[in-house]
N, C-alpha and C positions, 0 to 999 in steps of 0.2 A: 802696317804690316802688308807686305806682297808677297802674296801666294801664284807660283807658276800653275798654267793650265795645267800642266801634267800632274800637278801638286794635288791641286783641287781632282781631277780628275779621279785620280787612286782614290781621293778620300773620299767624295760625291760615290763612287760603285762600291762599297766597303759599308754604304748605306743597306739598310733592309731596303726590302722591293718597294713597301707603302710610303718608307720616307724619300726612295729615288722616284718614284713614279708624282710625288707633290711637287720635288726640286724640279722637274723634268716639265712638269706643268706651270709652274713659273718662269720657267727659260722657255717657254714658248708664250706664254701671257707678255714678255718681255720685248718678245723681238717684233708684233703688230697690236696694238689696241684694236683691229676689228678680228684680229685674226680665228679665237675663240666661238665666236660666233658663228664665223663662214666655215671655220672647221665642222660644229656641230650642224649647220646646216647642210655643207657636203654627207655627211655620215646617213642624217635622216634621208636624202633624198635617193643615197647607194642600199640603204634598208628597204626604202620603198619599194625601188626598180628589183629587188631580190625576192620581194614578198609578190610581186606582180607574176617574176618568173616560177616562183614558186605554184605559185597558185594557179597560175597559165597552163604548167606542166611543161615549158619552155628548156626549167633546171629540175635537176634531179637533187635532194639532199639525203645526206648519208646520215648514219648513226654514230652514237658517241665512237662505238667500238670499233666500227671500221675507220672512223676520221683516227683514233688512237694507234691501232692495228699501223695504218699506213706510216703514221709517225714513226713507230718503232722501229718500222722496216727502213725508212726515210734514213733516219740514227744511225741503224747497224750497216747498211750499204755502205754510209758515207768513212765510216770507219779503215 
């Protein structure tokens, strides 16, 4: 059976988010054998540099309600 990318496609987003966000992590487990790795290594070491800014006073962080707030406003502009 041959299934067209566009085929697969509609069906793979027609998925809930838990079963796209698994298939989504296997088409990337797919494309490098180390890549998994150097992914989670990138992430730990851009946490780190963020908790250093943090902690430095370098960056400022906001609250749910303002990160949320700005989204909304983000949404309704782009309207």
């Amino acid at each position: 059976m041959s299934v067209s990318v566009r085929e697969l496609s509609s069906l793979a987003l027609a998925l809930p988010e838990r079963s796209r966000a698994m298939l989504a992590d296997l088409f990337l487990d797919s494309l490098d054998d180390g890549a998994p790795e150097s992914y989670e290594t990138a992430w730990l070491e851009l946490a780190k540099q963020r908790d250093a800014q943090l902690t430095g006073g370098s960056a400022k962080s906001k609250s749910h309600g303002e990160v949320m707030a700005a989204a909304r406003e983000a949404v309704r502009c782009a309207r």
